[in-house]
C-alpha positions in Angstrom: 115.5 93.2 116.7 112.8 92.3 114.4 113.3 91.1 110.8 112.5 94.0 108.4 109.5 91.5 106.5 108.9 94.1 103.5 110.9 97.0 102.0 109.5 99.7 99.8 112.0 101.8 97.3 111.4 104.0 96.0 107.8 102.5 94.7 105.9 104.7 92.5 102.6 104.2 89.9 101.7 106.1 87.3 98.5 106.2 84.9 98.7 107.6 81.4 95.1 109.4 80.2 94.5 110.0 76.6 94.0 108.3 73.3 95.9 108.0 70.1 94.1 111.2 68.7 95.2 113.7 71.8 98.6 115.1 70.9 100.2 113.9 74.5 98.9 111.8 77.2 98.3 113.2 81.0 99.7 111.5 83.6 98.3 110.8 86.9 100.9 109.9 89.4 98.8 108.1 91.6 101.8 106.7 94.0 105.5 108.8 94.0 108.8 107.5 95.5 107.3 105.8 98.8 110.1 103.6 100.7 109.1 102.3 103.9 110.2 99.2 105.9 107.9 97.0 107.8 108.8 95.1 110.6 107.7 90.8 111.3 104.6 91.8 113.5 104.2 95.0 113.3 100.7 96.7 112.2 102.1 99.4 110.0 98.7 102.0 109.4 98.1 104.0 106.6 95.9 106.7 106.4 94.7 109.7 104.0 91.6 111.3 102.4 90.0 109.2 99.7 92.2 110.1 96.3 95.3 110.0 98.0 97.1 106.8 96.6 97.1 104.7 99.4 94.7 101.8 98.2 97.1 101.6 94.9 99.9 101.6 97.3 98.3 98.7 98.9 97.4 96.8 95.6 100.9 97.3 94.8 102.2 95.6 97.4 100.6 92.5 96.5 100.7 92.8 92.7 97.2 93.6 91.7 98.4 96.7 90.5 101.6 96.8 87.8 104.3 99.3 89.9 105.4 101.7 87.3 109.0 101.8 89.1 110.7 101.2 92.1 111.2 97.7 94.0 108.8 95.6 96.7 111.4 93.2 98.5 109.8 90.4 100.3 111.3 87.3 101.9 114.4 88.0 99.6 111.9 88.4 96.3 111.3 91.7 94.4 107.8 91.3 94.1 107.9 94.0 91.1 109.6 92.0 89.2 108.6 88.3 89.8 107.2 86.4 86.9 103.5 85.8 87.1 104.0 81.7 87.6 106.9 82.7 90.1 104.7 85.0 91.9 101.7 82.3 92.1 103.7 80.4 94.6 104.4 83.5 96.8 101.2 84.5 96.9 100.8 82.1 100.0 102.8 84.3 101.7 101.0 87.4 101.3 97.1 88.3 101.5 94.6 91.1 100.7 91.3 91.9 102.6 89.1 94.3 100.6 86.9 97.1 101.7 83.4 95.3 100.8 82.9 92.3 101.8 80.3 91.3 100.0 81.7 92.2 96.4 84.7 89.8 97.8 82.3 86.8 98.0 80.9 84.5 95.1 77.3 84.7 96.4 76.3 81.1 94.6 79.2 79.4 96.5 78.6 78.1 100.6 80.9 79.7 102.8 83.1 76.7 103.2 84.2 76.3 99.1 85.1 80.3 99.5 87.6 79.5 102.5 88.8 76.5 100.6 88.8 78.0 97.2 93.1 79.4 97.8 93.6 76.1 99.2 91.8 73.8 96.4 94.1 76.4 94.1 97.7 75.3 95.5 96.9 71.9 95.4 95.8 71.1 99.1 93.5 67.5 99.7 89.7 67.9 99.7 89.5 66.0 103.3 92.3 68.4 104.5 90.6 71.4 103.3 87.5 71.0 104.9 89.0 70.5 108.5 91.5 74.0 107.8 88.0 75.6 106.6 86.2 74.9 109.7 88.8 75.5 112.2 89.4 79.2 110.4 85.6 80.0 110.9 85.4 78.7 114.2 88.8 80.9 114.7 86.8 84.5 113.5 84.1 83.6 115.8 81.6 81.8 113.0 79.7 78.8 114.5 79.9 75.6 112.7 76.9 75.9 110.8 78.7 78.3 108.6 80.1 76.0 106.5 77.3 75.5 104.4 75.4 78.8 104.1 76.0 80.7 101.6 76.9 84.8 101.6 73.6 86.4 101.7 72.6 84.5 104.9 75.2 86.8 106.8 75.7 90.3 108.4 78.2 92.5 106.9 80.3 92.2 110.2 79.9 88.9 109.7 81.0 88.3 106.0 84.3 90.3 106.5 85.0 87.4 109.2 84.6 84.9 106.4 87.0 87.2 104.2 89.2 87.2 106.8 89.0 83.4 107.3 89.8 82.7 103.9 92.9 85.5 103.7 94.0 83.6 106.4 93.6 79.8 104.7 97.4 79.5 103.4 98.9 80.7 106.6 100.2 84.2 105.0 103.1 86.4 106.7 102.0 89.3 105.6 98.1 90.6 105.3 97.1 93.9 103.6 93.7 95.3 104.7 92.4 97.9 102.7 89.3 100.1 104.1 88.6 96.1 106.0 85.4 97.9 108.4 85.0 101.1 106.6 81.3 99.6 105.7 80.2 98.5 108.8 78.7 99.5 111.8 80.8 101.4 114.2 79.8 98.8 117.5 81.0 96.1 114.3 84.0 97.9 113.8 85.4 97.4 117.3 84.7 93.8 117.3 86.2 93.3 113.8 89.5 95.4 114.7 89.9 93.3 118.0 89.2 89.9 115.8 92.5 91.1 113.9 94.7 91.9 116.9 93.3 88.5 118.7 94.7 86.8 115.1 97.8 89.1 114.7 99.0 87.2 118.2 97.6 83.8 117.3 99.1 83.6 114.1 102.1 86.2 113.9 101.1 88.1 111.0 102.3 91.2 110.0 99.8 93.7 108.9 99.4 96.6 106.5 96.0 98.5 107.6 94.9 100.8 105.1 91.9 103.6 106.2 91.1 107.1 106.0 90.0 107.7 109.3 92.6 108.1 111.9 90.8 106.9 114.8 90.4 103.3 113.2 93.9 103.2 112.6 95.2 104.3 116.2 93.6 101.5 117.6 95.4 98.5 115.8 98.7 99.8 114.4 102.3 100.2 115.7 103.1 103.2 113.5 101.5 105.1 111.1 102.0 106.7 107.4 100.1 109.7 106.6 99.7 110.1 102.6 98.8 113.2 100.9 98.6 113.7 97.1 101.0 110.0 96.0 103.5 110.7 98.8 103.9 110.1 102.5 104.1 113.3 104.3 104.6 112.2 107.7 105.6 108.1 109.3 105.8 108.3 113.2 104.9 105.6 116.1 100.8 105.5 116.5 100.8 107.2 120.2 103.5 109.8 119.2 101.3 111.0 116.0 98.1 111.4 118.0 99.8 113.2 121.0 102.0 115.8 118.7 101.4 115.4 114.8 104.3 117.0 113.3 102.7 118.1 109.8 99.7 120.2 109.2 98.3 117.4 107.0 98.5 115.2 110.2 97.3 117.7 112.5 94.1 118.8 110.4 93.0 114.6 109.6 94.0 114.4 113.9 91.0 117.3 114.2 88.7 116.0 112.4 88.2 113.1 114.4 84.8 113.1 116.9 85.9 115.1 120.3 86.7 112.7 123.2 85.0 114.7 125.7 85.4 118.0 127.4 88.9 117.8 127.8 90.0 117.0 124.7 91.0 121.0 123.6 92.2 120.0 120.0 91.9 123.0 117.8 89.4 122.1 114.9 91.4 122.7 111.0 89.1 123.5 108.4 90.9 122.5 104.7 90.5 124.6 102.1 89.6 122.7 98.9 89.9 119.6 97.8 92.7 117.2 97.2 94.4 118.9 93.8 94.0 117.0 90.4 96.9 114.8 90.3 97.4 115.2 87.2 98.2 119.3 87.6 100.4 118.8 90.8 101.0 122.2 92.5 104.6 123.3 92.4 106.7 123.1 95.7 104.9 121.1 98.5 101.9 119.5 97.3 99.7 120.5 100.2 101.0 124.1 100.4 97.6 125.5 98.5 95.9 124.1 101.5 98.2 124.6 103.9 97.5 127.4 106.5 101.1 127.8 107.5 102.2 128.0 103.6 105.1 130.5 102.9 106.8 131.3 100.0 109.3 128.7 100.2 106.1 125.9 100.3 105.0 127.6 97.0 108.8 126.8 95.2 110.8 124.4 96.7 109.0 120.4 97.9 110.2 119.5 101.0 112.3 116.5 101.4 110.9 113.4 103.7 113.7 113.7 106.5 114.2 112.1 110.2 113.3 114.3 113.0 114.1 112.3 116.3 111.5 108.9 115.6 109.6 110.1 113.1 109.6 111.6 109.5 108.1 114.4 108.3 107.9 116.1 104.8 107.3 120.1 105.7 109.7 123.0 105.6 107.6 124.4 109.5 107.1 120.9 111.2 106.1 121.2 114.7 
């Protein structure tokens, strides 16, 4: 059996609005209560409309974002509670790829000092630098000439490879990839999803692949997460949630994906609204004013996250 690389409990974040003048502050309670385990090479999606929490989820994981409770256990370390000069050192282990490549990228800096730039931080040897950064571009498909040019000179398919080179430099367990192709090219896409399964087996990395559409995620993860409004509504294996989504959430992001032909008879599920301010959460289940199988008991009472055979599911009428 796998070794369980990263635990989640009961992991929450919440933002406090206001000023000294207002009588209270609002709270927006941006991540609730998520506890999840991720397995040593597993690909562990996550996937939501935009507003939704995941992204702070993911920036949680890795410390760019200050939990507001609950605990991140990895490789025996609470990550929520490391010291900063502690959590320096552990940051080797553990990686984040950003959404935009570009904004990730010091344009006055050649592409070789950005892949070297986590090494030259942790102390590695100029001489031994250089030969890791060339054999990570030559690893994402880069030619050797990339060393030296500089970000502007590339493609956006081909800058996420350098991100991806550099996220890679220390030799990191664990990689979270937030939105890593939402901006580019759908023929990009494929090839940059396929780079990080060819990498996942090369290297043995576990991944945490964070998008909002569901058809990006089915094609590189073991199981999925489904967030809606801070909280995970439904976590079942990737094949399982596209063949029989077990909460309307899941069902209505499945529809929305682009038809796969003429046999593909998936009913088509119009939401109503948008995602609710989450600072005024709705009473009961969170998705129930959107919900078209809401009931009275949707309206009062939140539905628990509970097992149902593989899978877990958050609905009072899961199919």
């Amino acid at each position: 059996m796998s070794e369980v690389i990263l635990s989640l409990r009961g992991l929450s974040k919440n933002y406090e609005l206001g000023s000294s003048f207002s009588r209270g502050k609002d709270v927006v309670h941006a991540v609730e209560d998520v506890n999840l385990e991720i397995t040593e090479g597993e690909t562990l999606g996550i996937v939501g409309e935009s507003g939704c929490g995941k992204s702070t989820l993911g920036r949680m994981i890795v410390r760019l974002e200050e939990p507001t409770r609950g605990e991140i256990l990895f490789e025996g370390h609470d990550l929520a509670k490391e010291p900063k000069k502690k959590l320096r050192a552990l940051r080797k282990r553990f990686q984040m790829i950003f959404q935009d490549p570009y904004a990730s990228l010091n344009p006055r800096r050649q592409i070789g000092q950005i892949v070297e730039e986590p090494l030259r931080v942790h102390g590695i040897p100029k001489a031994e630098r250089r030969v890791i950064a060339h054999d990570l571009l030559k690893r994402v498909g880069l030619d050797e000439n990339a060393y030296e040019k500089y970000p502007h000179e590339f493609s956006g398919g081909q800058r996420q490879r350098v991100v991806i080179a550099r996220a890679l430099a220390l030799n990191p367990r664990l990689v979270v990839a937030d939105e890593p192709v939402s901006a580019l090219d759908v023929s990009i896409q494929a090839q940059v999803l396929n780079l990080f399964k060819d990498l996942q087996k090369e290297f043995g990395l576990t991944y945490v692949f964070i998008a909002h559409d569901l058809g990006v995620v089915r094609h590189v993860s073991d199981r999925i997460a489904v967030m809606y409004l801070g909280k995970i509504v439904e976590l079942a294996p990737a094949d399982e949630l596209y063949e029989h989504p077990s909460h309307p959430y899941s069902k209505a992001l499945l529809s929305a994906n682009p038809r796969m032909g003429a046999d593909d008879k998936r009913e088509r599920i119009i939401l109503k609204g948008d995602i609710p301010n989450p600072i005024n959460r709705p009473t009961g289940c969170s998705f129930n004013p959107r919900c078209p199988k809401a009931a009275e008991i949707c309206r009062t009472t939140e539905p628990a996250l509970l097992t149902i055979g593989n899978r877990q599911v958050a609905c009072h009428f899961p199919e």
